[in-house]
VOLUMVO-408803 format. One record per residue: residue number from 1; residue in one letter; chain; x, z negated, y negated of N, C-alpha, C in turn. Coordinates in nm, 3 decimals, always signed. Example, Ala and Ser with C-alpha at 12.3 -4.5 7.8 and 13.67 -1.06 7.14 Angstrom:
BEGIN
PT pos code unit     npx     npz     npy    capx    capz    capy     cpx     cpz     cpy
PT   1    A    A  +1.319  -0.780  +0.569  +1.230  -0.780  +0.450  +1.320  -0.780  +0.330
PT   2    S    A  +1.285  -0.708  +0.225  +1.367  -0.714  +0.106  +1.290  -0.787  -0.003
//
This chain:
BEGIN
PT pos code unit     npx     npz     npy    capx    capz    capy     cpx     cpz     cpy
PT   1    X    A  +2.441  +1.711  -0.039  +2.506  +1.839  -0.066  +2.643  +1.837  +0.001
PT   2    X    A  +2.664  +1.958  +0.064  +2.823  +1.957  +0.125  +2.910  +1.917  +0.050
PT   3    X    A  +3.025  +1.858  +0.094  +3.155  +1.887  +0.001  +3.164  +2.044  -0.070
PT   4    X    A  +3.210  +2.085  -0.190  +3.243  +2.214  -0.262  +3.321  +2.221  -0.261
PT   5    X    A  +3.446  +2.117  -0.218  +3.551  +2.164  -0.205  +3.605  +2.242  -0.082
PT   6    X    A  +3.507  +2.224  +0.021  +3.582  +2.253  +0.110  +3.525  +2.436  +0.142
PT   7    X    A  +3.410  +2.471  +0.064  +3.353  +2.587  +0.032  +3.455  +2.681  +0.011
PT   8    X    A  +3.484  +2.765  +0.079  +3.554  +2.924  +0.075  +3.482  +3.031  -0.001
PT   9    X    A  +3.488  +3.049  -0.139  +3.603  +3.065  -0.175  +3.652  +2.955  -0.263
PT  10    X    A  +3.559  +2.921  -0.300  +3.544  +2.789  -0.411  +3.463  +2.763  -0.481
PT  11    X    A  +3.413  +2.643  -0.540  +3.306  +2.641  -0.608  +3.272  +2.707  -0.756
PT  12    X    A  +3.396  +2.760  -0.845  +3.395  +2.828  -0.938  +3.396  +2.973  -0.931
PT  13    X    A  +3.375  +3.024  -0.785  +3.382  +3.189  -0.703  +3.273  +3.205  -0.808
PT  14    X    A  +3.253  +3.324  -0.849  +3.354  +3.399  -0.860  +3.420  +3.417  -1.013
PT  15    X    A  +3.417  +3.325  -1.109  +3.489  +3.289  -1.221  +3.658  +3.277  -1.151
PT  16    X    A  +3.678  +3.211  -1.131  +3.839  +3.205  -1.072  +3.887  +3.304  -1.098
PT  17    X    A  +3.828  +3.435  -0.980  +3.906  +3.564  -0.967  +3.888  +3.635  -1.095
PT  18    X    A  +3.772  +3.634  -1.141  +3.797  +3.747  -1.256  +3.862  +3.666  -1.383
PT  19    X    A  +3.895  +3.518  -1.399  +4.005  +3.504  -1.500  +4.129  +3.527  -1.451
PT  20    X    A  +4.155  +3.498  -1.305  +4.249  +3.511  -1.241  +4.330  +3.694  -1.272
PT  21    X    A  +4.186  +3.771  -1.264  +4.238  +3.886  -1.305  +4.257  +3.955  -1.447
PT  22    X    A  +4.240  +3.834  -1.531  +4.302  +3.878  -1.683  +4.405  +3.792  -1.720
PT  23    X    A  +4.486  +3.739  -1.653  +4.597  +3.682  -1.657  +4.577  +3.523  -1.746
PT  24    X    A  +4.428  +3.435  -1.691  +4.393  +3.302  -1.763  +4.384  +3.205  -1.646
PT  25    X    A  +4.441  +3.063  -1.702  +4.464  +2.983  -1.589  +4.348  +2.946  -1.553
PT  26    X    A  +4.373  +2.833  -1.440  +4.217  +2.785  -1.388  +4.165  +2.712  -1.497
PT  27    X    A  +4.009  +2.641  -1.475  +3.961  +2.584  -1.577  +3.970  +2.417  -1.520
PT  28    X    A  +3.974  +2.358  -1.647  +3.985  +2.171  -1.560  +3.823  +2.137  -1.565
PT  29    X    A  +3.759  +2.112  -1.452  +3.657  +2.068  -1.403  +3.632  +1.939  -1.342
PT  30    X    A  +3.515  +1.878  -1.291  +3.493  +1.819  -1.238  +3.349  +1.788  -1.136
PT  31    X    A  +3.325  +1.794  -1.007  +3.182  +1.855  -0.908  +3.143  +1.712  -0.928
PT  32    X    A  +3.018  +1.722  -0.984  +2.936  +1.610  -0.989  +2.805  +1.592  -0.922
PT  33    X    A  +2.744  +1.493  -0.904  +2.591  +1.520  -0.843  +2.517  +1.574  -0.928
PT  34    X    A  +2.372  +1.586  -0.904  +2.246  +1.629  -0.975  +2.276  +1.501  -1.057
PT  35    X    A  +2.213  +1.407  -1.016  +2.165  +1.314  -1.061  +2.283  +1.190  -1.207
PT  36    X    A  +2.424  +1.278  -1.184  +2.506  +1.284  -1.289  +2.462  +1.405  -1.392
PT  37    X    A  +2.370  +1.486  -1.395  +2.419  +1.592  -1.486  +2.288  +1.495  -1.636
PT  38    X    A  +2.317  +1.495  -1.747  +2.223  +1.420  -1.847  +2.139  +1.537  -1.842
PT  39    X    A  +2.019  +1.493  -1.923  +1.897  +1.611  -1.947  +1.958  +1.673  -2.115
PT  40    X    A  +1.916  +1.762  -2.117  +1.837  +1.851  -2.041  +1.872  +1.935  -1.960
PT  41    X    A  +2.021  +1.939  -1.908  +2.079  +2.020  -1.809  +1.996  +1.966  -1.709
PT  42    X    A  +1.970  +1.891  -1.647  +1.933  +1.842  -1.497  +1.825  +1.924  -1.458
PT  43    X    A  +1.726  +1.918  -1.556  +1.624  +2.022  -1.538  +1.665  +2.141  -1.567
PT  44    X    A  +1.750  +2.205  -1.648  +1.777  +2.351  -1.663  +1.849  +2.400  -1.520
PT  45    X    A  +1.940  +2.288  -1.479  +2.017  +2.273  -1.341  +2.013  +2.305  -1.218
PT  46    X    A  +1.938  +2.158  -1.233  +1.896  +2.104  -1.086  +1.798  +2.155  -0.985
PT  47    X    A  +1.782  +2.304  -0.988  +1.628  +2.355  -0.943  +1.710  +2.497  -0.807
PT  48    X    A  +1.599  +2.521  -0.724  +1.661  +2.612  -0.636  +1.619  +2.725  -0.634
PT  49    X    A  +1.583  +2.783  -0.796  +1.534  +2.901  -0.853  +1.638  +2.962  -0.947
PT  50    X    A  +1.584  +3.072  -1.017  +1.706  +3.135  -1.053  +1.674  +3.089  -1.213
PT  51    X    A  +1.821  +3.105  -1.308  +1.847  +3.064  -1.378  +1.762  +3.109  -1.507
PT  52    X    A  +1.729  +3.266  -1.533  +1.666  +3.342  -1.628  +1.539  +3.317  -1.623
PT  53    X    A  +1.437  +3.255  -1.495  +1.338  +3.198  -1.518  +1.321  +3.062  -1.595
PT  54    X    A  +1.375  +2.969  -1.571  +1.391  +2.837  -1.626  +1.438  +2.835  -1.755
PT  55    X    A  +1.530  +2.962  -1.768  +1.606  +2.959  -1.915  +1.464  +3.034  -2.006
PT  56    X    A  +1.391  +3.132  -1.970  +1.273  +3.180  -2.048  +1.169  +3.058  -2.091
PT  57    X    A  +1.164  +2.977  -1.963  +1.039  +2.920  -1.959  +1.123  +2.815  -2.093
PT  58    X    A  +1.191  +2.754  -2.071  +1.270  +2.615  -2.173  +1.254  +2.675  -2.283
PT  59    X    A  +1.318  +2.798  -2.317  +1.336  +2.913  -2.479  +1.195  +2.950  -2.522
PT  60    X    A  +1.113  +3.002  -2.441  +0.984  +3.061  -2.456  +1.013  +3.184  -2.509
PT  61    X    A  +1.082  +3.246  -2.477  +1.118  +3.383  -2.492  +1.220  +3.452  -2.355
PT  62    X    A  +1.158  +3.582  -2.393  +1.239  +3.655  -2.278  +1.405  +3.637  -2.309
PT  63    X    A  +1.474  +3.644  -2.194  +1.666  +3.664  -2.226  +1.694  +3.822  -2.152
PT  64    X    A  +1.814  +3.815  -2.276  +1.849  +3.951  -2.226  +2.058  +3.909  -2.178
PT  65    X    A  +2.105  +4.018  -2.172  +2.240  +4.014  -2.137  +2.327  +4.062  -2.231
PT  66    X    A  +2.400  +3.953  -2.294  +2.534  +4.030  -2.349  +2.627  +4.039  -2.251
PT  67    X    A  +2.675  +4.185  -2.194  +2.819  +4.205  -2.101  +2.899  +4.159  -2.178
PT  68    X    A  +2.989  +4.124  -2.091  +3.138  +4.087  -2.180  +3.266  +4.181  -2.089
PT  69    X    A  +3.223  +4.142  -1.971  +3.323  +4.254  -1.866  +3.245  +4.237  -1.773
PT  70    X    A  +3.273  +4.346  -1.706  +3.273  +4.396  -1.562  +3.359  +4.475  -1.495
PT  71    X    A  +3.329  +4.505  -1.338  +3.408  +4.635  -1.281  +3.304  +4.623  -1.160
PT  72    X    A  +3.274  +4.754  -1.060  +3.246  +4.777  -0.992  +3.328  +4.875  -0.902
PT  73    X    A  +3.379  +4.841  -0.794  +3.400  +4.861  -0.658  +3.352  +5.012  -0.560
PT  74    X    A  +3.215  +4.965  -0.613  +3.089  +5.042  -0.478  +2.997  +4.977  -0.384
PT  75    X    A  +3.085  +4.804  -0.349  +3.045  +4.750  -0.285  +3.011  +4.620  -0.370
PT  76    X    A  +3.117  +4.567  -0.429  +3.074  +4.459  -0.526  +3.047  +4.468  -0.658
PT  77    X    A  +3.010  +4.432  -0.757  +3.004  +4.451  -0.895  +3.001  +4.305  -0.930
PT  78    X    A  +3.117  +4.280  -0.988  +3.140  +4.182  -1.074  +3.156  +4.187  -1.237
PT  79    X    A  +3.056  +4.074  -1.296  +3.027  +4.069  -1.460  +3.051  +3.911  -1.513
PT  80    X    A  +3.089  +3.895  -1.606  +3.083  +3.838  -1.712  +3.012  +3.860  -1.826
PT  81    X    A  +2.861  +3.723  -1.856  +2.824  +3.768  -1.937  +2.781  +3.633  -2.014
PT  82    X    A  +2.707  +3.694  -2.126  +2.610  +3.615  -2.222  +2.461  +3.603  -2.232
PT  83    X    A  +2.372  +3.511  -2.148  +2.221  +3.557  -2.110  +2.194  +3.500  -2.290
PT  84    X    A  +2.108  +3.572  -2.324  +2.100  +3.547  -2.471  +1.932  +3.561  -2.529
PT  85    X    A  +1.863  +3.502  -2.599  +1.771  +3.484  -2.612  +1.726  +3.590  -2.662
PT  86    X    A  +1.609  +3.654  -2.686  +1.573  +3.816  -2.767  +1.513  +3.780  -2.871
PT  87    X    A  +1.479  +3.834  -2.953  +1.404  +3.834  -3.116  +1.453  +3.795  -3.165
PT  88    X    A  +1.395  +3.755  -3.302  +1.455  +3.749  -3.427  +1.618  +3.689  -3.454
PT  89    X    A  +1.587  +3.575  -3.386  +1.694  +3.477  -3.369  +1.748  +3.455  -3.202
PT  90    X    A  +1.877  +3.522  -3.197  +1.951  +3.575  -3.076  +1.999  +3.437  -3.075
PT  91    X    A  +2.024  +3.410  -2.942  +2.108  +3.277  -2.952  +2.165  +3.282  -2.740
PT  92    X    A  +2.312  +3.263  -2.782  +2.349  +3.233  -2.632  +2.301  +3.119  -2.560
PT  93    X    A  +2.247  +3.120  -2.456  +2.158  +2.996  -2.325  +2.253  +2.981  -2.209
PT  94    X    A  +2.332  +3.062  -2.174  +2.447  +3.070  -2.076  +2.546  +3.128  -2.073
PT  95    X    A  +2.633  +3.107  -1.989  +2.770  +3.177  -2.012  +2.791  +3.192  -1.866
PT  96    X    A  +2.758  +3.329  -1.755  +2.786  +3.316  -1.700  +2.894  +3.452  -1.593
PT  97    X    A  +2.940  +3.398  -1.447  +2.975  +3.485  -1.374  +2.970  +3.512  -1.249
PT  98    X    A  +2.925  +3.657  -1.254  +2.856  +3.682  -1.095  +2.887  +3.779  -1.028
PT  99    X    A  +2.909  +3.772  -0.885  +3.008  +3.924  -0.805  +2.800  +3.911  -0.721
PT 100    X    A  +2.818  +4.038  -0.706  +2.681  +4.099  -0.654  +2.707  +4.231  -0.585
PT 101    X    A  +2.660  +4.164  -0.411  +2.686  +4.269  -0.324  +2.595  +4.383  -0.336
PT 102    X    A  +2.609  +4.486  -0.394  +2.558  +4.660  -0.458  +2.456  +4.660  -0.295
PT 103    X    A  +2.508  +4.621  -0.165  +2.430  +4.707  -0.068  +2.296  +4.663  -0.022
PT 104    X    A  +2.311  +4.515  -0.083  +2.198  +4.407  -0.049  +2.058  +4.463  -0.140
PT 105    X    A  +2.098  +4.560  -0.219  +1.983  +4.595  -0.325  +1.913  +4.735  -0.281
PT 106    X    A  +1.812  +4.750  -0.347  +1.766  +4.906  -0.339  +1.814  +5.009  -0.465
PT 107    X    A  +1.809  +5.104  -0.467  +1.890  +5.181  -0.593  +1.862  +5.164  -0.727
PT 108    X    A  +1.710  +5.155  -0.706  +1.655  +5.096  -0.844  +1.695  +5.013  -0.927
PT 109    X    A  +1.719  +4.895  -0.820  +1.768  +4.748  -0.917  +1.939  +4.788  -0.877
PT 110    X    A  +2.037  +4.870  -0.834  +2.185  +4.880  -0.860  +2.141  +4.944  -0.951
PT 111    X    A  +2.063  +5.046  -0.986  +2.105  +5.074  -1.134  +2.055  +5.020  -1.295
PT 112    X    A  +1.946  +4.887  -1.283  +1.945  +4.802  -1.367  +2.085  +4.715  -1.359
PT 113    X    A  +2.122  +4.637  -1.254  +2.223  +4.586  -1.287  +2.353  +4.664  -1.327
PT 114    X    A  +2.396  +4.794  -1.296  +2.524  +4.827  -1.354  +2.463  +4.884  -1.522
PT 115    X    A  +2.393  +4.900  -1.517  +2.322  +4.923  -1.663  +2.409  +4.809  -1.772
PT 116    X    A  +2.360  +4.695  -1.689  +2.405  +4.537  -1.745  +2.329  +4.502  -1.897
PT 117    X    A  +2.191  +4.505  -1.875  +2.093  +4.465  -2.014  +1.983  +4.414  -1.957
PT 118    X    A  +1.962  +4.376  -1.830  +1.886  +4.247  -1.763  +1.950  +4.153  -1.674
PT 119    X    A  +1.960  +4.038  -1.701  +1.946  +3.938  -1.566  +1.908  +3.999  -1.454
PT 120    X    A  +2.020  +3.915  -1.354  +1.993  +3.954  -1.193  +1.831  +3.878  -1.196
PT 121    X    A  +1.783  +3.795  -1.178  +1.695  +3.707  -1.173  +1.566  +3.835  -1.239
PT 122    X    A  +1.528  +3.836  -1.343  +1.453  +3.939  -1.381  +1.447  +4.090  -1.270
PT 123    X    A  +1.585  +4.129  -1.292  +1.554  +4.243  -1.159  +1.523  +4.219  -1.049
PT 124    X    A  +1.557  +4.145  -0.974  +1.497  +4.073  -0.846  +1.318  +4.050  -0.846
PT 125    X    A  +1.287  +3.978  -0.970  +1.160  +3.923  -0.964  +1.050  +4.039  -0.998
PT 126    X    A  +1.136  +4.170  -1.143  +1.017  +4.254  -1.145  +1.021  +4.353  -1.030
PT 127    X    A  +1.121  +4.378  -0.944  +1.172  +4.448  -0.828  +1.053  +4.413  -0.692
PT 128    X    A  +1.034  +4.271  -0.749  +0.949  +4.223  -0.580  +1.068  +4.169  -0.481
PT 129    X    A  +1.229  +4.161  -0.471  +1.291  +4.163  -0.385  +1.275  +4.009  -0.321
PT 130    X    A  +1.219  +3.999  -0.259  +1.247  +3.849  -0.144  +1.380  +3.802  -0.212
PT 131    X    A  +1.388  +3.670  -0.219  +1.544  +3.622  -0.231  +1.510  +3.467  -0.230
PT 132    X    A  +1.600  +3.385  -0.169  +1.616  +3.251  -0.220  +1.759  +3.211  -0.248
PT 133    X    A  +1.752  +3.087  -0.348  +1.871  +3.046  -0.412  +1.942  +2.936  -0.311
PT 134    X    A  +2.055  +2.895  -0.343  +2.122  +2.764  -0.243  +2.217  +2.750  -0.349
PT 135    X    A  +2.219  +2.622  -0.398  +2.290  +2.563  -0.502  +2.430  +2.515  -0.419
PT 136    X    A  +2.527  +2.574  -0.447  +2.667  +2.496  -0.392  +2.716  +2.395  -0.455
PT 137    X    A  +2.642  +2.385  -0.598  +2.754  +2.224  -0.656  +2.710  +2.227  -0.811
PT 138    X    A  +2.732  +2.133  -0.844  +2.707  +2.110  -0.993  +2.855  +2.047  -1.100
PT 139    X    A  +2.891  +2.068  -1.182  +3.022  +2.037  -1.204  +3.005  +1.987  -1.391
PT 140    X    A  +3.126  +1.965  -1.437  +3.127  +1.940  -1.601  +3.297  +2.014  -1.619
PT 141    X    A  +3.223  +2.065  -1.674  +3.390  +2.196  -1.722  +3.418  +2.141  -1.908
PT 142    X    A  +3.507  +2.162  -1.856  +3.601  +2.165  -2.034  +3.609  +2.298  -2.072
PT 143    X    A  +3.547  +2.351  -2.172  +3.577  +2.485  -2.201  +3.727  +2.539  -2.266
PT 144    X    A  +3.739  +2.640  -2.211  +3.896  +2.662  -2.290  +3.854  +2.798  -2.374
PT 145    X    A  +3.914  +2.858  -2.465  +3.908  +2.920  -2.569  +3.788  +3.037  -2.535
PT 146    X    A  +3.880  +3.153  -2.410  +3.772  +3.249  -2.370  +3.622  +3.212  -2.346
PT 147    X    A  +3.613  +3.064  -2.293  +3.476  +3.058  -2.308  +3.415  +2.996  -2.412
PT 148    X    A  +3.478  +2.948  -2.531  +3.449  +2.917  -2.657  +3.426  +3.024  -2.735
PT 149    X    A  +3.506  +3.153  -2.757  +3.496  +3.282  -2.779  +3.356  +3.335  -2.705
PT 150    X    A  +3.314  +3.364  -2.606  +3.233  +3.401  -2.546  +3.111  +3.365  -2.591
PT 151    X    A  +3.109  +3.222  -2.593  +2.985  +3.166  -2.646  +2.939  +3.175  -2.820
PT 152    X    A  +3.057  +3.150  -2.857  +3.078  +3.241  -3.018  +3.003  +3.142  -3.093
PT 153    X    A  +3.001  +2.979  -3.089  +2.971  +2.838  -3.133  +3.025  +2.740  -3.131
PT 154    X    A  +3.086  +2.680  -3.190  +3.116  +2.528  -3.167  +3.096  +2.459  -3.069
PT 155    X    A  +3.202  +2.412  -2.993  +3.170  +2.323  -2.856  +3.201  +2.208  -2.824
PT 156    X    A  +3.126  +2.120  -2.764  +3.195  +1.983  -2.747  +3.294  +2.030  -2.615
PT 157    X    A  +3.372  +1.932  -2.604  +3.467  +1.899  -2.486  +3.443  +1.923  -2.347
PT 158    X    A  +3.283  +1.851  -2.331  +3.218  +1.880  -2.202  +3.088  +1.937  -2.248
PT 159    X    A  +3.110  +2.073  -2.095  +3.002  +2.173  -2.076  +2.919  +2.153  -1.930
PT 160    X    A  +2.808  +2.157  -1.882  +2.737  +2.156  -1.742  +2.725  +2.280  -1.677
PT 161    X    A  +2.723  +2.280  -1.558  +2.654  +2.419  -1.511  +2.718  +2.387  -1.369
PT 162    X    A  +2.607  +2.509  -1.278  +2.657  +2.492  -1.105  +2.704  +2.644  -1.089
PT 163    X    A  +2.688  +2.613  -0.993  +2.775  +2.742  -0.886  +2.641  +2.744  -0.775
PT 164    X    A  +2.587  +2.877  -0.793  +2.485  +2.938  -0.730  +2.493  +3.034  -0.591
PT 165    X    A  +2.419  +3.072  -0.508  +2.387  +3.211  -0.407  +2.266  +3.242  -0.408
PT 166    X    A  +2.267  +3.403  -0.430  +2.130  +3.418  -0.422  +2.137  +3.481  -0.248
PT 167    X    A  +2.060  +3.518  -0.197  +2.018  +3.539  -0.030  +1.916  +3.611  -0.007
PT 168    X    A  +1.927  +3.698  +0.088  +1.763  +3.799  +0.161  +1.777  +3.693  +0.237
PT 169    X    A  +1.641  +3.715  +0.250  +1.531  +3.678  +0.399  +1.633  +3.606  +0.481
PT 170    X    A  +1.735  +3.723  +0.566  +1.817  +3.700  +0.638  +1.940  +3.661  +0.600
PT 171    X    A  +1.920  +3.548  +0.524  +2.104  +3.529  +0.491  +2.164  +3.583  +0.436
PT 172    X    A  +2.186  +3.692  +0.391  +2.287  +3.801  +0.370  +2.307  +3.791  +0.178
PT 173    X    A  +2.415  +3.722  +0.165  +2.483  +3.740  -0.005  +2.392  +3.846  -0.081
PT 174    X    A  +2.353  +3.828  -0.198  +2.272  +3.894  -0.317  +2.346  +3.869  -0.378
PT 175    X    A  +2.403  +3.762  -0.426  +2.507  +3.744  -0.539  +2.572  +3.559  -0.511
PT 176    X    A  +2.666  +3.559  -0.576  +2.779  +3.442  -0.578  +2.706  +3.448  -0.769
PT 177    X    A  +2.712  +3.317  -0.800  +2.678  +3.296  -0.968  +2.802  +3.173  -0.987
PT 178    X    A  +2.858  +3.181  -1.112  +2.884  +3.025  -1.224  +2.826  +3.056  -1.348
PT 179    X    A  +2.719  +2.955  -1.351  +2.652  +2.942  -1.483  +2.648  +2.807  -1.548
PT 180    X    A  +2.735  +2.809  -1.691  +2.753  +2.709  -1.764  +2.677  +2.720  -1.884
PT 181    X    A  +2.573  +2.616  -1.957  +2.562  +2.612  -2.039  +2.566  +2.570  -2.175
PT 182    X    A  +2.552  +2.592  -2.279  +2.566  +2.584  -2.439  +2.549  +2.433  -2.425
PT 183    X    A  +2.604  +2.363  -2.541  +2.541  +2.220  -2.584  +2.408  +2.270  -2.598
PT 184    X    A  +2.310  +2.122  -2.572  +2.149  +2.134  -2.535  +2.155  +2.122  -2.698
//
């Protein structure tokens, strides 16, 4: 895997900017290999598919989205959210954040995602849209309050999760992801 550090914009893109834009410092991290992350992250992790599949298949239930914020542009739409398990017993599976280029899509799926009550991953897949993933890095974050709040549970010290791209056919950005998850 490349260095992530040397990745423009960074490996926490696009979390940075949108704490950056509620006036919260950076987070203390650390980019680790696959083969550092313990199970059951490695497998929730380590894969070059998207996250809401793996998170259904592990839960055995569909996930849905708690928003927490967003804003949209025209061109980008950036969210903060909570992928969260459905039925009886709701439970947060991720905590994540994603800027998603609006032009890379067809209208259908921009207006599931500004909707913001499915996973990109779900719209993509019931959409039909071609896409592949490219994992930029895998890391262990210390959570600080907003994402202790967010997750709305008790947390240990250290949390897992990577820094994602989704891609058309041709290269072209679908979305920038950071997805961290819950103690297993």
């Amino acid at each position: 895997m490349a260095d992530p550090s040397k990745n423009f914009p960074g490996l926490l893109h696009p979390l940075t900017l949108m704490r950056r834009a509620r006036g919260l410092p950076g987070l203390d991290y650390q980019t680790i290999e696959a083969t550092e992350l313990p199970e059951p992250y490695r497998q929730l992790l380590a894969h070059e598919g998207d996250m809401t599949t793996r998170l259904e298949n592990h839960h055995r239930t569909s996930i849905g989205v708690r928003r927490l914020r967003s804003s949209n542009d025209g061109k980008g739409y950036f969210r903060e959210v909570i992928l969260e398990t459905d039925g009886p017993t709701v439970k947060a599976v991720e905590y994540g954040a994603i800027e998603i280029q609006l032009a890379q899509l067809p209208q259908v799926a921009i207006d599931s995602v500004v909707a913001g009550k499915i996973p990109l991953g779900t719209i993509l897949n019931q959409g039909r849209i071609p896409y592949s993933c490219s994992l930029r890095g895998f890391f262990r974050i210390s959570p600080d309050a907003s994402i202790r709040e967010a997750f709305g549970v008790e947390l240990p010290d250290t949390l897992y999760g990577r820094s994602n791209q989704i891609v058309t056919r041709t290269n072209e950005t679908i979305a920038n992801i950071v997805e961290i998850l819950p103690p297993a």
